[in-house]
N, CA, C and O atoms as a GROMACS GRO file, in nm:
protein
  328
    1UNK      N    1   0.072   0.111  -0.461
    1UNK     CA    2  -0.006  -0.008  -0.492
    1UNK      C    3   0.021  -0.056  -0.633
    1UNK      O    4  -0.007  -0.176  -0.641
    2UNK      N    5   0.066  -0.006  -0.750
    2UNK     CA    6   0.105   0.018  -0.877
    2UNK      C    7   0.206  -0.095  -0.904
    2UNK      O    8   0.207  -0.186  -0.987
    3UNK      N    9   0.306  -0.050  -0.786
    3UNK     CA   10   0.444  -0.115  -0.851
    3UNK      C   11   0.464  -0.240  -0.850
    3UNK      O   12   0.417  -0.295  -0.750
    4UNK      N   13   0.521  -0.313  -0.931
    4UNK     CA   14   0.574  -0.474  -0.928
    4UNK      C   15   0.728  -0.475  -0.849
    4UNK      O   16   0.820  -0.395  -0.866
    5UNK      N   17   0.723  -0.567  -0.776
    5UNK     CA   18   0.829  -0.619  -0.736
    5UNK      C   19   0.844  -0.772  -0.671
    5UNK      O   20   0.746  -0.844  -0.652
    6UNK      N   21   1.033  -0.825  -0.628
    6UNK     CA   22   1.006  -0.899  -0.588
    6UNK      C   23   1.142  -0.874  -0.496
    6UNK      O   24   1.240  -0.804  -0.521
    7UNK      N   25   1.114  -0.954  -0.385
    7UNK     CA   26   1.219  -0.983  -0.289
    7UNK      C   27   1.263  -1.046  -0.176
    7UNK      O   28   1.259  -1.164  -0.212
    8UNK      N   29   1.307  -1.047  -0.052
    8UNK     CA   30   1.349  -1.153   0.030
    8UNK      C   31   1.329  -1.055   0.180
    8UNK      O   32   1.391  -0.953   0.210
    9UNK      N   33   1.220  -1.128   0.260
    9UNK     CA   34   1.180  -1.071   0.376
    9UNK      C   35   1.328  -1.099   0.463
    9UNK      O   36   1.390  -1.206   0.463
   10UNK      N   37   1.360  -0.991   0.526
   10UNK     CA   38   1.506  -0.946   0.641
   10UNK      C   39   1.446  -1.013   0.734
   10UNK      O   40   1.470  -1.126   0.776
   11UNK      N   41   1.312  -0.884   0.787
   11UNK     CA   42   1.272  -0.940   0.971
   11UNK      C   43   1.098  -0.914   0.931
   11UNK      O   44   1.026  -0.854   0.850
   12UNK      N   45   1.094  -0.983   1.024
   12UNK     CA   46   0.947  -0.959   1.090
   12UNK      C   47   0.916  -0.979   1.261
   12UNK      O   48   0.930  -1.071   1.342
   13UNK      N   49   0.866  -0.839   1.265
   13UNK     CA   50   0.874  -0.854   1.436
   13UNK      C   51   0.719  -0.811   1.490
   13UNK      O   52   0.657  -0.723   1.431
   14UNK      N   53   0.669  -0.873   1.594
   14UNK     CA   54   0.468  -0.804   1.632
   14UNK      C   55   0.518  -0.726   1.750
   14UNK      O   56   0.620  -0.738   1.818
   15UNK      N   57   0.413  -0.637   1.757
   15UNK     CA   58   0.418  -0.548   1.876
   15UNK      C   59   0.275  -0.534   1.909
   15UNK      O   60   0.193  -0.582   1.831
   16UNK      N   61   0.237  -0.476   2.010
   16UNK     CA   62   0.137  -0.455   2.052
   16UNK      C   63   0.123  -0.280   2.027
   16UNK      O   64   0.226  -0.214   2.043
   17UNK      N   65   0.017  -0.221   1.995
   17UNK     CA   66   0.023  -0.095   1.993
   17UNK      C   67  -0.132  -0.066   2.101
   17UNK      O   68  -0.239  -0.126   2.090
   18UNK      N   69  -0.094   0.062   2.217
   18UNK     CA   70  -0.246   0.144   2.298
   18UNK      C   71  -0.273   0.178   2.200
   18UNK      O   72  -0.222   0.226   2.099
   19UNK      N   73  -0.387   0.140   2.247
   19UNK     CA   74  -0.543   0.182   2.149
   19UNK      C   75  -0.634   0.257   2.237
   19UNK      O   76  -0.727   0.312   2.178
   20UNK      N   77  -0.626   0.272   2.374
   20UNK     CA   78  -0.724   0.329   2.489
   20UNK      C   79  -0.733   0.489   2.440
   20UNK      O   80  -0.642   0.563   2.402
   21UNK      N   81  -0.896   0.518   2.456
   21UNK     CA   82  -0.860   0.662   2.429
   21UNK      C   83  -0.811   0.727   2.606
   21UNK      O   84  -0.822   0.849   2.596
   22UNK      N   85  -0.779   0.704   2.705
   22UNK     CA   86  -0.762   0.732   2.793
   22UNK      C   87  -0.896   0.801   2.884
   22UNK      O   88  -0.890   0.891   2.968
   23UNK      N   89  -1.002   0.734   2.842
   23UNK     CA   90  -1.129   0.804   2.919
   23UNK      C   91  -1.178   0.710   3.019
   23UNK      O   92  -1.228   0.731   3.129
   24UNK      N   93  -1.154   0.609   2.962
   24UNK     CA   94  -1.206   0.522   3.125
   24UNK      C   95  -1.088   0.444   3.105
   24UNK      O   96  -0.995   0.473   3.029
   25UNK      N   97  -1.101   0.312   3.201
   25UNK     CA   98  -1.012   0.236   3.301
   25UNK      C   99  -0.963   0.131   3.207
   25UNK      O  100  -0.859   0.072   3.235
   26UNK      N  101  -1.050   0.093   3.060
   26UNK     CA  102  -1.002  -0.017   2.989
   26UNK      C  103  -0.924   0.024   2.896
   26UNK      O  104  -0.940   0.123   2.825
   27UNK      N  105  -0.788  -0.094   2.893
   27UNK     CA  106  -0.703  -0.086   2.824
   27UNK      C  107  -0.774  -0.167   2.686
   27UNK      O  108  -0.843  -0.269   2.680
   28UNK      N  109  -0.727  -0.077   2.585
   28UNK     CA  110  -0.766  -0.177   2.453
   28UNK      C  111  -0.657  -0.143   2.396
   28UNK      O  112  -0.606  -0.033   2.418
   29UNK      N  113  -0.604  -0.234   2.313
   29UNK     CA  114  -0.490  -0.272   2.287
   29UNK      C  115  -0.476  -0.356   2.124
   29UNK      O  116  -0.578  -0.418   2.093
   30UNK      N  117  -0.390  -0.362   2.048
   30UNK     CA  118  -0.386  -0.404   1.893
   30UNK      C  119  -0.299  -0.407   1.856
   30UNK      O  120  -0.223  -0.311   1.840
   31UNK      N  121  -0.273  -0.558   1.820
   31UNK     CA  122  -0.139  -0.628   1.766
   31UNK      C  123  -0.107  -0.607   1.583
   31UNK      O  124  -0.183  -0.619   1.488
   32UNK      N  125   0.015  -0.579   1.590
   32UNK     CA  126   0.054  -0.546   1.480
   32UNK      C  127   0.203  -0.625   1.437
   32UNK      O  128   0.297  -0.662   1.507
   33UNK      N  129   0.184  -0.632   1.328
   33UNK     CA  130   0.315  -0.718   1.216
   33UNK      C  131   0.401  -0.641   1.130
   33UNK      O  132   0.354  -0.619   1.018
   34UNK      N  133   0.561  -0.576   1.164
   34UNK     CA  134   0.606  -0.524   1.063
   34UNK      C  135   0.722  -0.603   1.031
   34UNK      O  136   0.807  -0.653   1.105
   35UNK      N  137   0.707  -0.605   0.887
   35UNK     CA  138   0.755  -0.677   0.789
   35UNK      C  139   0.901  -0.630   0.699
   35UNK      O  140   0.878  -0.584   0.587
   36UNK      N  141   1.019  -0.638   0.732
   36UNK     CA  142   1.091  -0.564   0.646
   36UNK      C  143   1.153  -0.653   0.583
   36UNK      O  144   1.184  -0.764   0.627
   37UNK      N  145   1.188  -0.584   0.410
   37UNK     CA  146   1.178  -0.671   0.288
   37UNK      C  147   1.290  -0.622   0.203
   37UNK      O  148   1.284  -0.500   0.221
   38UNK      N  149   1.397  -0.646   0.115
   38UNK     CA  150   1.473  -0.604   0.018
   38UNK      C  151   1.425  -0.678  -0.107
   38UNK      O  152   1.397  -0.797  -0.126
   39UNK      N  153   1.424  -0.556  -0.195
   39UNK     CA  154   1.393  -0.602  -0.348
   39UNK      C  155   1.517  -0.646  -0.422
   39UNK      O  156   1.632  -0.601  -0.428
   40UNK      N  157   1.468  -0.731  -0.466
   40UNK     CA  158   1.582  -0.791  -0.599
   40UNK      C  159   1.704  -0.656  -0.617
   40UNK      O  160   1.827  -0.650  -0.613
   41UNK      N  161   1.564  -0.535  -0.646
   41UNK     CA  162   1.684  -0.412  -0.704
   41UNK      C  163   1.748  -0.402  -0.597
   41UNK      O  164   1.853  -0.339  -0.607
   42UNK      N  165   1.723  -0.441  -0.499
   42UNK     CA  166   1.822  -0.385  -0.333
   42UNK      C  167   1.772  -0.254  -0.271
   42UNK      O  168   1.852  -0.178  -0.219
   43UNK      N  169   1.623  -0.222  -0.274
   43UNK     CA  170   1.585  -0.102  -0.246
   43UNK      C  171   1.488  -0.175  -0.118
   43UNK      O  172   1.381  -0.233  -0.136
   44UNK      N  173   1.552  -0.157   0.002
   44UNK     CA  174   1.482  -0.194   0.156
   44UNK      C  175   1.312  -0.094   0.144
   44UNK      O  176   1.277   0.004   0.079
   45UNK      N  177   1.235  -0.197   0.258
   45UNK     CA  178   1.098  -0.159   0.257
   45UNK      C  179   1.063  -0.230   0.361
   45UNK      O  180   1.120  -0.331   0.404
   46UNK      N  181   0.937  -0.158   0.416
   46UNK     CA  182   0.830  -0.258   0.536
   46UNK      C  183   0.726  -0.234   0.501
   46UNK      O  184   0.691  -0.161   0.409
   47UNK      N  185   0.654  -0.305   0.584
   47UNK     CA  186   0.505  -0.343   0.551
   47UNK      C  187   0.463  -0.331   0.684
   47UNK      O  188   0.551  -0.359   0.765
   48UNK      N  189   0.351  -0.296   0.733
   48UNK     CA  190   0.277  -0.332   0.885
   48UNK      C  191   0.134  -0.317   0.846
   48UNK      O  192   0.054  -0.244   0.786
   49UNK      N  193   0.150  -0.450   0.928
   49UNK     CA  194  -0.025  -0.537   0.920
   49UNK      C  195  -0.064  -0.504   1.020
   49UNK      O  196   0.014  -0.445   1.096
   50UNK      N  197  -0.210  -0.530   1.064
   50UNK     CA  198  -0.268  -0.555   1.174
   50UNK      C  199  -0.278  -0.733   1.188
   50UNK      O  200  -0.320  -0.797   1.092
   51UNK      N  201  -0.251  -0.776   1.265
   51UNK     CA  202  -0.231  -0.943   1.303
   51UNK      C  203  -0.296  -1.019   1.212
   51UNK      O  204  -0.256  -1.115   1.146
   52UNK      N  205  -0.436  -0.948   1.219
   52UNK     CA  206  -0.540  -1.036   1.142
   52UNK      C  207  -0.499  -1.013   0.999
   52UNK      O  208  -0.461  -1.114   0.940
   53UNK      N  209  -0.500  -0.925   0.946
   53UNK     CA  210  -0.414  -0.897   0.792
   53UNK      C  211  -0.326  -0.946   0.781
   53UNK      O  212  -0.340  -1.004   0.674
   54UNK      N  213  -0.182  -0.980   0.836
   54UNK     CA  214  -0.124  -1.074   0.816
   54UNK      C  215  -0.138  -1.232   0.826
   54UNK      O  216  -0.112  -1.312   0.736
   55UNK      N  217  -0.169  -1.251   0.915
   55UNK     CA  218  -0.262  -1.373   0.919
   55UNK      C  219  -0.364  -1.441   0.810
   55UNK      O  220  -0.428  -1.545   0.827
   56UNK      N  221  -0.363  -1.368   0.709
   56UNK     CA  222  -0.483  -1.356   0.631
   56UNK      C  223  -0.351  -1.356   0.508
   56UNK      O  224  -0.327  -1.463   0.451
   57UNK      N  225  -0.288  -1.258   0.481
   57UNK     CA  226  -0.184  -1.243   0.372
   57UNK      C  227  -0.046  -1.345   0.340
   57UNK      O  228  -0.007  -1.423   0.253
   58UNK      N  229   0.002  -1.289   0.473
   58UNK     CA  230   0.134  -1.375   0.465
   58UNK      C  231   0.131  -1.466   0.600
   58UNK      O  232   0.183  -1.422   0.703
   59UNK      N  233   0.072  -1.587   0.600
   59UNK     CA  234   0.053  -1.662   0.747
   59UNK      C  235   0.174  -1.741   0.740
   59UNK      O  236   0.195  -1.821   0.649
   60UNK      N  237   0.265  -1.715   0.848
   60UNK     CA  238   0.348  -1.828   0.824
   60UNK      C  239   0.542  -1.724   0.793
   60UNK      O  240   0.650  -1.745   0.847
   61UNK      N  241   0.506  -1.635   0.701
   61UNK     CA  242   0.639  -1.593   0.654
   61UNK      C  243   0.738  -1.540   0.763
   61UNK      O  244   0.706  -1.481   0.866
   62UNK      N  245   0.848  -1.569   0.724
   62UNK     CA  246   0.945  -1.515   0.819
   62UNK      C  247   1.092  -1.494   0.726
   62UNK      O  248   1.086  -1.523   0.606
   63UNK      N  249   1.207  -1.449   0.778
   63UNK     CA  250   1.316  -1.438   0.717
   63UNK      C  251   1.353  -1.472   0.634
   63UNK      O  252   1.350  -1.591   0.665
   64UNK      N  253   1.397  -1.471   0.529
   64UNK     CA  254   1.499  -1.557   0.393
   64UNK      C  255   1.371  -1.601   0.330
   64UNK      O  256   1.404  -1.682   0.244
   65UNK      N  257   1.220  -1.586   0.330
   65UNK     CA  258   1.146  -1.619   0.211
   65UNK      C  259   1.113  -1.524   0.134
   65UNK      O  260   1.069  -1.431   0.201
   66UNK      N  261   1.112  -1.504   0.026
   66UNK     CA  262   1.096  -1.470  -0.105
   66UNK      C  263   0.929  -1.400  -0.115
   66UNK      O  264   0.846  -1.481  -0.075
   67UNK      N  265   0.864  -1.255  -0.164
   67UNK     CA  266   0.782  -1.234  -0.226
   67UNK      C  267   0.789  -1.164  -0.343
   67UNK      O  268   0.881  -1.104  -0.399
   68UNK      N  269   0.611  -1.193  -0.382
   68UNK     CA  270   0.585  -1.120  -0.454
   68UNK      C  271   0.530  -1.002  -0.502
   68UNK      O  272   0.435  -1.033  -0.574
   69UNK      N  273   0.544  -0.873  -0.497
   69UNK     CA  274   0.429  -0.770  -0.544
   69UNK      C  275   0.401  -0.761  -0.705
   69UNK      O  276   0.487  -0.758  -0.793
   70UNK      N  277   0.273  -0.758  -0.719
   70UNK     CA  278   0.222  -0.737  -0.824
   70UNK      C  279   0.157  -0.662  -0.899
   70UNK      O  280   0.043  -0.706  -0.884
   71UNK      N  281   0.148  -0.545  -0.998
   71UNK     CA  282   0.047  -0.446  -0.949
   71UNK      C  283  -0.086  -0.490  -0.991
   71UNK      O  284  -0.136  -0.582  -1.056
   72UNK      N  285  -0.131  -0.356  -0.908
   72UNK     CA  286  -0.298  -0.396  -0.900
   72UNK      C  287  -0.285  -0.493  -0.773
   72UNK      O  288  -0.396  -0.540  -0.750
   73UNK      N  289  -0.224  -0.522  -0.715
   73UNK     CA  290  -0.247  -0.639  -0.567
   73UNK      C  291  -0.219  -0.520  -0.439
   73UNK      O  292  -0.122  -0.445  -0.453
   74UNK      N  293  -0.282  -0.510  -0.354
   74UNK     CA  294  -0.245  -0.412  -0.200
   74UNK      C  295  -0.112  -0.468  -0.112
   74UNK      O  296  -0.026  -0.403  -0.052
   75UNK      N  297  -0.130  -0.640  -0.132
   75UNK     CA  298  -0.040  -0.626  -0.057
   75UNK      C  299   0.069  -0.764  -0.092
   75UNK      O  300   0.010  -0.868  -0.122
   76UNK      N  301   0.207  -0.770  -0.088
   76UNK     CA  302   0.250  -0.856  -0.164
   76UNK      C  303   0.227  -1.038  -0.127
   76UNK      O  304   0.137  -1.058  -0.047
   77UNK      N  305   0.288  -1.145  -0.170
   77UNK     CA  306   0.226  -1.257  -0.117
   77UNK      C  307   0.348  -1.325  -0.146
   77UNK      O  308   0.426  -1.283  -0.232
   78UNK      N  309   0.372  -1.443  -0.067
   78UNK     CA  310   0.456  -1.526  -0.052
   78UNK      C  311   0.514  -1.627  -0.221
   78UNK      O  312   0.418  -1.659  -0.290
   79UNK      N  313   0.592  -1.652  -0.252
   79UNK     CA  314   0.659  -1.699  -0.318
   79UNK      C  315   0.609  -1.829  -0.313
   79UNK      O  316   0.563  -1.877  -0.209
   80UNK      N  317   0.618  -1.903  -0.443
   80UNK     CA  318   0.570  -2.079  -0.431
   80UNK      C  319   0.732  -2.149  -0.438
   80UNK      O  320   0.794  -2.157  -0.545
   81UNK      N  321   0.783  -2.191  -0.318
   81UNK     CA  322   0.907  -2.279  -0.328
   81UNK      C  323   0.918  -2.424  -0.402
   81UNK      O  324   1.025  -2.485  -0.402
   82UNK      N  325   0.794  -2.478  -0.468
   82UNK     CA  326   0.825  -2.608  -0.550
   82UNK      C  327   0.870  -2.543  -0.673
   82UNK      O  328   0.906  -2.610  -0.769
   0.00000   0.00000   0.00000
């Protein structure tokens, strides 16, 4: 959570992950966002959200855009392109 960085999101792909504890008949189920990122220094990384956390963080980001980590921030945030 400490470190500063910055860099250029590769992929981002959602999946669904089981959530059922397998005791009764309902499936519950929870969508997830992983995020993979190269830093300026060139040191690869991911991130995985839960939908709503991304949705909330990075709404919108996808390939070839640019963030930021900052420290003291949990989780990094999108780049201002003007």
């Amino acid at each position: 959570m400490g470190r500063t960085w910055q860099g250029v999101v590769e992929d981002v792909r959602s999946y669904r992950r089981d959530r059922s504890t397998g005791d009764d008949s309902t499936a519950q189920y929870e969508d997830y966002v992983r995020v993979r990122y190269r830093t300026d220094a060139g040191k690869r990384g991911k991130i995985t959200f839960k939908r709503r956390q991304f949705d909330a963080a990075l709404p919108g980001v996808k390939p070839g855009d640019r963030l930021i980590k900052e420290a003291g921030s949990y989780y990094p945030r999108k780049a201002d392109t003007h």
